[in-house]
N, C-alpha and C positions, 0 to 999 in steps of 0.2 A: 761627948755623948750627945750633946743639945745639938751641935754644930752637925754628926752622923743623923738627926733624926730628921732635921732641918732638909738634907738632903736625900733620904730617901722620903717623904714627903713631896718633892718635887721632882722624883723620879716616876713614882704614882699619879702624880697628876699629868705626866706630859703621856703616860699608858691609856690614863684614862682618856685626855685630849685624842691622842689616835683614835681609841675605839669608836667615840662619839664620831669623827669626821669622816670613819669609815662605813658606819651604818647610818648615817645618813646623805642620802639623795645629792648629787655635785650638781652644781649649781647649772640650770638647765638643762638638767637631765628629765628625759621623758616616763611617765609612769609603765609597767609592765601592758600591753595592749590583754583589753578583758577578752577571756575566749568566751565565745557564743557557742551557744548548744540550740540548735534548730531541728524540729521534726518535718521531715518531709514527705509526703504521701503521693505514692505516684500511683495515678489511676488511669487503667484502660476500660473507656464508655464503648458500649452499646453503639456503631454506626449509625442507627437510626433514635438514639439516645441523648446525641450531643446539645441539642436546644434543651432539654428537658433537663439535663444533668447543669446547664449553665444556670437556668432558669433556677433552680433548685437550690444553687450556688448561692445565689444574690439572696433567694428568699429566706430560705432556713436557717441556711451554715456561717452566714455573715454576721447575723442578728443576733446567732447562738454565741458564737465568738466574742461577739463585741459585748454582749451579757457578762460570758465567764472571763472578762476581765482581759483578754488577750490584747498584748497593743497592736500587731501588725499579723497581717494575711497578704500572703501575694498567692493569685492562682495564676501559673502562665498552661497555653495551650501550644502542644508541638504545633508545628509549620514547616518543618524541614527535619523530617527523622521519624519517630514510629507516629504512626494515623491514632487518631483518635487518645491522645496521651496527654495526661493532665499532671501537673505539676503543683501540688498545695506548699509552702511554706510560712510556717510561725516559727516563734522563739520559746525556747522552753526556760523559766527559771528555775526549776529543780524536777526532777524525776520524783520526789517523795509523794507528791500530789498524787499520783497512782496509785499510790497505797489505798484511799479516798475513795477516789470516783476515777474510771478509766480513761476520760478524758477532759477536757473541756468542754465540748459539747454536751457528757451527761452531767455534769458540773450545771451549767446553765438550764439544761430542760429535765434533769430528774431521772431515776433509774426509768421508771416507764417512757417518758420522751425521748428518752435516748435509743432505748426497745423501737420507738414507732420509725424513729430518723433513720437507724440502721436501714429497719427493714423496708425504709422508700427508697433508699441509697440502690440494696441492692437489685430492686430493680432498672436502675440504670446502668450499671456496669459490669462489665468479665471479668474485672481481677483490679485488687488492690495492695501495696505493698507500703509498709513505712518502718522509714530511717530514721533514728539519732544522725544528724551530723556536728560535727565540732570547727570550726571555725582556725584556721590558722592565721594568727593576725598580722605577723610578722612576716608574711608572705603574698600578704592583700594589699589592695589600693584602692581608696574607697576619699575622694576627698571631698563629695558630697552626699553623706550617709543618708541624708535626709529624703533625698531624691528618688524617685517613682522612674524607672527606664522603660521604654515599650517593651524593646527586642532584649532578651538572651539568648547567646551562645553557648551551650555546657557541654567540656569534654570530660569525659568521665572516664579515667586514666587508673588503671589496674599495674599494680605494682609488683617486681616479682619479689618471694620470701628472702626477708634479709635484705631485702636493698632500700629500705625506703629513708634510713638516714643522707644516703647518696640522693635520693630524689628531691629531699627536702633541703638541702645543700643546692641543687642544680635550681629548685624553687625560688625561695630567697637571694644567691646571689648573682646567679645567669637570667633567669625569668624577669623576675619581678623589678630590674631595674629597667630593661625594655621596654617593660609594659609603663611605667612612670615616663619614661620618655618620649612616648608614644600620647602622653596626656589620654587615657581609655579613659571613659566616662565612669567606670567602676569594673575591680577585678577583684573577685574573692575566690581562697581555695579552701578547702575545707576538708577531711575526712571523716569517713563513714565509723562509726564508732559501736554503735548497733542496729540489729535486723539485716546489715549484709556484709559485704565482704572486708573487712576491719584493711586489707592492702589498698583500699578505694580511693582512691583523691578526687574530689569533682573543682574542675577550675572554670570561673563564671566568669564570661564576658558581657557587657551589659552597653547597648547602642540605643539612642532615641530614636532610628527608625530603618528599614530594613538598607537603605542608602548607604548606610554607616558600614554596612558589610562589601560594599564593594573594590575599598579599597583594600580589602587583606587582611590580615593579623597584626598585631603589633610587631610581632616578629619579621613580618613581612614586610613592614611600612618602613623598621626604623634599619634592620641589616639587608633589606633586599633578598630578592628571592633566592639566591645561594647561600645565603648569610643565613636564612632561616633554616634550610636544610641541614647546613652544617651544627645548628644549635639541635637542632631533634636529633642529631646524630651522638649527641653527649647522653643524650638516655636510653640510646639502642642498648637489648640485652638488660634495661633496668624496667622500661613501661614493655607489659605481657601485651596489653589490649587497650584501643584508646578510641573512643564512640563520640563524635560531634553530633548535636543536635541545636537544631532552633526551635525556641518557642517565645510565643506572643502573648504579653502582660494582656490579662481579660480586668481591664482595670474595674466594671461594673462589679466583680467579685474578691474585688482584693480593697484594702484599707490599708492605714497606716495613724496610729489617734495621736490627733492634736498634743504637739510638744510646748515645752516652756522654753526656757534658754539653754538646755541642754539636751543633748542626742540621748 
């Protein structure tokens, strides 16, 4: 009996031995990549509007920003794609904060300040639209997060119904190994989550300076220019619609606040 208990005792222990080894992390394994939730505001100014909307940028919306606590703003301006088209991006840590105050801007200047900020806003512009975007990490390459880019490239790629696990498949292991071998100075994808078309994927390419755009795509650099053909041709029948555009980091309106020893 002693000798039976002796050994189912250490039938339990080599169970429990597995389980522990199993839920716990193998030895240089890397952590799950954190997804990002970013709000994007895409504004089209006033043609005779754009000093005044930049100027506005720097004075009110930066200060307001950096008040209600936000760490990072980038505004970029098209240069190659729709006129007159502005680009805001921050990071969002939870949606709940809505519940609150609408945004961080009336967070920072109060339900009335935020009343007056609107109403300067719009008299600078004809239309404004903003996204949730969600961050796909596993499909990014970003190996100096820290970094300020002038140029981006954003193609904004419309998926058709039912296909986006195949895109996200063609992302991760046809794409994104290119684009690393190509050393791009940063590439993030991300999809649209709310405010627009939930099939949307935006993929960012990020150059120090319009130079960097002459040599092509990663795709283009690292399989030549048939070689890239033939990989766009793996998403024929999967991307509906797919929009390039350049725009230019307006750095006087964008930040990023002082870090410690981590990103």
């Amino acid at each position: 009996m002693k000798k039976r208990l002796l050994v189912s005792a250490a039938v339990i222990a080599v169970l429990v031995g597995i389980s522990i080894a199993y839920s716990l992390p193998t030895a240089g394994q890397q952590p799950a990549p954190q997804v990002q939730r970013s709000q994007v505001n895409v504004t089209r100014v006033k043609p005779d509007m754009v000093d005044e909307f930049i100027d506005f940028q720097i004075k009110q919306t930066v200060p307001a920003l950096k008040k209600a606590g936000v760490p990072r703003r980038d505004l970029y301006q098209s240069t190659l794609g729709p006129l007159y088209e502005f680009r805001s991006i921050t990071p969002i840590t939870n949606l709940a904060d809505r519940d609150t105050v609408a945004s961080p801007i009336e967070k920072a200047l109060g339900a009335a300040g935020y009343k007056e900020y609107n109403a300067a806003v719009r008299k600078l512009i004809t239309s404004q639209q903003t996204y949730v975007t969600q961050s796909i990490a596993d499909a990014s390459y970003d190996p100096n997060p820290n970094a300020a880019y002038k140029i981006l490239v954003l193609s904004v790629n419309r998926i058709a119904p039912g296909r986006n696990g195949e895109y996200m498949n063609y992302l991760k292991n046809d794409l994104l190994p290119v684009e690393k071998k190509a050393q791009v100075k940063r590439w993030l994808v991300s999809q649209v989550v709310y405010g627009g078309d939930r099939d949307e994927y935006r993929l960012a390419w990020f150059v120090d300076k319009f130079a960097g755009l002459d040599s092509g795509t990663a795709t283009e650099r690292v399989l030549g220019v048939d070689g890239a053909v033939k990989m766009r041709e793996k998403v024929a029948g999967i991307v509906r619609t797919s929009d390039r555009s350049v725009y230019m980091l307006i750095e006087a309106a964008s930040y990023r606040a002082a870090k410690s020893s981590t990103n």
